[in-house]
LOMI-358249 format. One line per field, with one value per atom (N, C-alpha, C): atom name; x, y, z. Coordinates in nm, 2 decimals. Example, Ala and Ser with C-alpha at 12.3 -4.5 7.8 and 13.67 -1.06 7.14 Angstrom:
# LOMI-358249
atom <- c(N,CA,C,N,CA,C)
c1 <- c(1.32,1.23,1.32,1.28,1.37,1.29)
c2 <- c(-0.57,-0.45,-0.33,-0.22,-0.11,0.00)
c3 <- c(0.78,0.78,0.78,0.71,0.71,0.79)
This chain:
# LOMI-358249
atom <- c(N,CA,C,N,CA,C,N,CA,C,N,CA,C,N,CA,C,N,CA,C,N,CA,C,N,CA,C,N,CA,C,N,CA,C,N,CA,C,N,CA,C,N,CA,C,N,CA,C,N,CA,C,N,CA,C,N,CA,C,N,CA,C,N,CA,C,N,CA,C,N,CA,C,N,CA,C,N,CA,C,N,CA,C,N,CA,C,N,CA,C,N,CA,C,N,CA,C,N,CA,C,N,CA,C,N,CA,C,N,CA,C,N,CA,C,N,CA,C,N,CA,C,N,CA,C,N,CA,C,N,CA,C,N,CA,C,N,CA,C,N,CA,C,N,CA,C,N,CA,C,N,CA,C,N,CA,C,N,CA,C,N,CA,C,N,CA,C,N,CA,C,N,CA,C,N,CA,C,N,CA,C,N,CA,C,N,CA,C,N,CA,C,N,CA,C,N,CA,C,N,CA,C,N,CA,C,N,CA,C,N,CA,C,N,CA,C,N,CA,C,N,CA,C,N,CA,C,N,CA,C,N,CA,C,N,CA,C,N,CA,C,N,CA,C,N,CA,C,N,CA,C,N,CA,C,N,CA,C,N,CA,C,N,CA,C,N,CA,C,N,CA,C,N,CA,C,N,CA,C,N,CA,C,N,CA,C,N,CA,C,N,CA,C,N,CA,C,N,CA,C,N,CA,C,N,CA,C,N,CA,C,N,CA,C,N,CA,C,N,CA,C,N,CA,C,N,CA,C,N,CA,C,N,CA,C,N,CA,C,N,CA,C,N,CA,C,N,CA,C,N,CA,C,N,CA,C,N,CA,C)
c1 <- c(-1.36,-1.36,-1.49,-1.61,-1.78,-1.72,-1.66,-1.67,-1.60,-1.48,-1.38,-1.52,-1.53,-1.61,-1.72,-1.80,-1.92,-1.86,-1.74,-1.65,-1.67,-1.59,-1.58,-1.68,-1.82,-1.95,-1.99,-1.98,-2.03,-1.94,-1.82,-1.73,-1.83,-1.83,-1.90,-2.02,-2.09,-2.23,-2.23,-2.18,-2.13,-2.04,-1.95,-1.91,-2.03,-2.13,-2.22,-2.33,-2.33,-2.45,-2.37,-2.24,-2.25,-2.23,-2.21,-2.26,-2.43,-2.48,-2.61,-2.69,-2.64,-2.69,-2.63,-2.55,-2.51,-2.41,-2.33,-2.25,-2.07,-2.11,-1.96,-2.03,-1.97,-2.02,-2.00,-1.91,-1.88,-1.79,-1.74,-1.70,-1.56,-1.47,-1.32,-1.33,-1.42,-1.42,-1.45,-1.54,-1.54,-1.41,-1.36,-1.21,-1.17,-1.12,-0.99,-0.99,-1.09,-1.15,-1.09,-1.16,-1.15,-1.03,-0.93,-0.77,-0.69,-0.76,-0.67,-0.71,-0.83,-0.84,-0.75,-0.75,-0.63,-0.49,-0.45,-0.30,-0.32,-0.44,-0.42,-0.40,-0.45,-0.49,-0.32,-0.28,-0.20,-0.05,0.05,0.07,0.18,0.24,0.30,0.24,0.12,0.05,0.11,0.10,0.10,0.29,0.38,0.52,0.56,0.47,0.52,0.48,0.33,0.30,0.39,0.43,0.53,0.63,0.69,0.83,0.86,0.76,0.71,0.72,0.64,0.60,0.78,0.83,0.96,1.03,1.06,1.17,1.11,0.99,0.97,0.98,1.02,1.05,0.91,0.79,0.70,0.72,0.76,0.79,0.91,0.95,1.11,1.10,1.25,1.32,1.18,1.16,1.09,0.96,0.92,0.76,0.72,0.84,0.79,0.77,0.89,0.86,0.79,0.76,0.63,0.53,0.48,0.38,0.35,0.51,0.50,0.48,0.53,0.50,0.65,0.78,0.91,0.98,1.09,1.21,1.27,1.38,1.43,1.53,1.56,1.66,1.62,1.54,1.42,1.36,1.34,1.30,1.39,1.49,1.66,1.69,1.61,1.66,1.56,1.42,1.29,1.33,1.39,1.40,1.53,1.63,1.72,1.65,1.58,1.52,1.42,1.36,1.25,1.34,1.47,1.57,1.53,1.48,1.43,1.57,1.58,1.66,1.66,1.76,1.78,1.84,1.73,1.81,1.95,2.03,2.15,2.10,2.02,1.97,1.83,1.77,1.67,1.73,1.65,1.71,1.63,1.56,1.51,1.47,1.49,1.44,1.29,1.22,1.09,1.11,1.17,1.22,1.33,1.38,1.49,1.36,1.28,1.16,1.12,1.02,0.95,1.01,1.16,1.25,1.22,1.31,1.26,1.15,1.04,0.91,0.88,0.88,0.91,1.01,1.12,1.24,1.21)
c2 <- c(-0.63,-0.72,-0.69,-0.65,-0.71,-0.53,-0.41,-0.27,-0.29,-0.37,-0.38,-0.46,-0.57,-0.66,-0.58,-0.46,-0.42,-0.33,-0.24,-0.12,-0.25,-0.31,-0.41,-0.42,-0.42,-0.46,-0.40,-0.23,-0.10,-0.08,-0.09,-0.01,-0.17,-0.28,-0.32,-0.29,-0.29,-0.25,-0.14,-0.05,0.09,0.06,-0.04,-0.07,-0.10,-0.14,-0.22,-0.13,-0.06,0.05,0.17,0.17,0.25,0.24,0.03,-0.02,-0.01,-0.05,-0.06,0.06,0.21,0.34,0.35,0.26,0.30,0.43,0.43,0.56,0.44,0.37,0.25,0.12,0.08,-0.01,-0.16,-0.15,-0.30,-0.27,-0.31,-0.29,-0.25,-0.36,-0.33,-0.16,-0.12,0.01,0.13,0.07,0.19,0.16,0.08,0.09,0.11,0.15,0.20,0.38,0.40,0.53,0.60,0.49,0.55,0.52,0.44,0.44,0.57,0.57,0.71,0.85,0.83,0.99,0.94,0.85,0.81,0.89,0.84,0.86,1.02,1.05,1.21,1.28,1.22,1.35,1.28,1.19,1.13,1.07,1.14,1.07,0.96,1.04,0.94,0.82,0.78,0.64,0.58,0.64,0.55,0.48,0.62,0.56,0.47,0.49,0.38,0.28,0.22,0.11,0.05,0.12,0.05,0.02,0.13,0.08,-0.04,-0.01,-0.16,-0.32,-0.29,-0.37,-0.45,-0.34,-0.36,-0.44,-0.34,-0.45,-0.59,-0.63,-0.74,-0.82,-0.76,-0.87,-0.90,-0.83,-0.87,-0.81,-0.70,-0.63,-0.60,-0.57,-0.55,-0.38,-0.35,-0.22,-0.13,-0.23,-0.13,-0.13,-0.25,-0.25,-0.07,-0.11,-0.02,0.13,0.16,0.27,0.30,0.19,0.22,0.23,0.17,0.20,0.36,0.43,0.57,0.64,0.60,0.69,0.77,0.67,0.79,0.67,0.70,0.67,0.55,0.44,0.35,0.43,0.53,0.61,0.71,0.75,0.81,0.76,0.61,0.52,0.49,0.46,0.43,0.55,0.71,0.82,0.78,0.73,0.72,0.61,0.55,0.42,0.48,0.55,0.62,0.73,0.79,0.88,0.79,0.75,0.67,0.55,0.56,0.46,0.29,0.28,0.13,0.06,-0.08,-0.16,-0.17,-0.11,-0.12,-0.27,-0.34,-0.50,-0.46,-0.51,-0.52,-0.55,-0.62,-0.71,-0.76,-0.82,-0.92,-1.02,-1.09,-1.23,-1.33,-1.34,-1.47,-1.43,-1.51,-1.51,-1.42,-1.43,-1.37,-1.24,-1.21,-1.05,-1.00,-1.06,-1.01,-0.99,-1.09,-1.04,-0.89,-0.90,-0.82,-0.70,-0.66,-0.55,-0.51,-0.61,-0.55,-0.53,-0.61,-0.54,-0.42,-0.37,-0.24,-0.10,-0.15,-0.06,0.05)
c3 <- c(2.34,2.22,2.15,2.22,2.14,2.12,2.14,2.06,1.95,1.97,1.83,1.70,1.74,1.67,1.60,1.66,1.63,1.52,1.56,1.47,1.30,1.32,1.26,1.13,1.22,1.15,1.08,1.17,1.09,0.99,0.97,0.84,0.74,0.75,0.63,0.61,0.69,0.66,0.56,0.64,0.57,0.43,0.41,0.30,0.19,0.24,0.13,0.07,0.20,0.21,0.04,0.07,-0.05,-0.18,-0.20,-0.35,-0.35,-0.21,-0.23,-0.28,-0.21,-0.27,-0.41,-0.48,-0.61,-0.64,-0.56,-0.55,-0.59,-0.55,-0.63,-0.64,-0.81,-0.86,-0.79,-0.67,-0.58,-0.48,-0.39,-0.27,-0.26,-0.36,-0.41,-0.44,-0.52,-0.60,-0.48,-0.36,-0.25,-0.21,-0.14,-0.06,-0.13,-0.29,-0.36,-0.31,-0.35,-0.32,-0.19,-0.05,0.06,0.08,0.01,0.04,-0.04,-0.16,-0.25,-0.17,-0.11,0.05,0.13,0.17,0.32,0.24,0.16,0.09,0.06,-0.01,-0.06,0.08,0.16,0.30,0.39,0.42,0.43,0.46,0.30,0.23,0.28,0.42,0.44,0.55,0.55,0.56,0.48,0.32,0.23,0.25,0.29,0.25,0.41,0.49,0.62,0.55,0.47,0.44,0.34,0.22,0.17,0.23,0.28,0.33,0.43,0.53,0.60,0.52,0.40,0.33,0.23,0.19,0.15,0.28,0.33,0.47,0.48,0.50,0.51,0.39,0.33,0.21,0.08,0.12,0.09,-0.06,-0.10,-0.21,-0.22,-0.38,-0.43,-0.42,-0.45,-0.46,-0.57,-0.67,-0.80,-0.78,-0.73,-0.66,-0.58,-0.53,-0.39,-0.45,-0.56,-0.62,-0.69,-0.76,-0.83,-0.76,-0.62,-0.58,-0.50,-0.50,-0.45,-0.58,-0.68,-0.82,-0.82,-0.77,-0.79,-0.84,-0.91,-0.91,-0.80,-0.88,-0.81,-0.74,-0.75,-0.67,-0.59,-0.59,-0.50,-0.36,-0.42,-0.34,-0.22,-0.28,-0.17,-0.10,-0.13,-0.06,0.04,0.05,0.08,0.22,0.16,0.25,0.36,0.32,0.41,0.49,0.41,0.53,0.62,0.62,0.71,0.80,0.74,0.86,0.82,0.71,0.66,0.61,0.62,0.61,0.48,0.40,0.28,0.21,0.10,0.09,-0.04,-0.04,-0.14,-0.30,-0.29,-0.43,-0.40,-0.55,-0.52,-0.43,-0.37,-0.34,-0.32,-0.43,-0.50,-0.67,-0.76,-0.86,-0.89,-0.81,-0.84,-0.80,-0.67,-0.70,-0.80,-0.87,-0.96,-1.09,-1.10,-1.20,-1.20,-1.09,-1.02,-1.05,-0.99,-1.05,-1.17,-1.24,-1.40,-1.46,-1.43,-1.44,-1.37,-1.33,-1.25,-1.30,-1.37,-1.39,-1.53)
């Protein structure tokens, strides 16, 4: 527990240490960074995260593609190959939004 906890301490320290050297203007701006290397080097981190993220309901069909940068039908090949529970429809008003903002 006190190794996880200390891991823990160092990635912030280390988060701050590189607003504080001035190499990113605030902390949001290092993690965008050190996430767009995760995904470049990656990429499918990035499509278990979404697709995870979809099955649970947490994001819609168009979200999710948009966050891969493909196609709503792309996405549904994406979600068949990785074996993810593909949903029928929105199924609440704020995902049927979400969609169309996305489409």
């Amino acid at each position: 527990m006190t190794e996880t906890l200390e891991n823990r301490d160092l990635a912030y320290w280390e988060l701050r240490q590189l607003v504080a050297s001035g190499q990113y203007p605030d902390e949001r701006a290092a993690l965008r960074s050190a996430l767009r290397a995760l995904f470049q080097r990656s990429p499918e981190t990035k499509i278990r995260m979404v697709t995870s993220a979809y099955e649970a309901g947490e994001i819609g069909l168009g979200k999710a593609a948009a966050l891969l940068g493909v196609s709503q039908e792309e996405m549904n090949e994406i979600l068949r190959e990785t074996g993810a529970r593909i949903h029928l429809g929105p199924q609440t008003p704020e995902e049927l939004r979400e969609d169309a903002r996305n489409a």
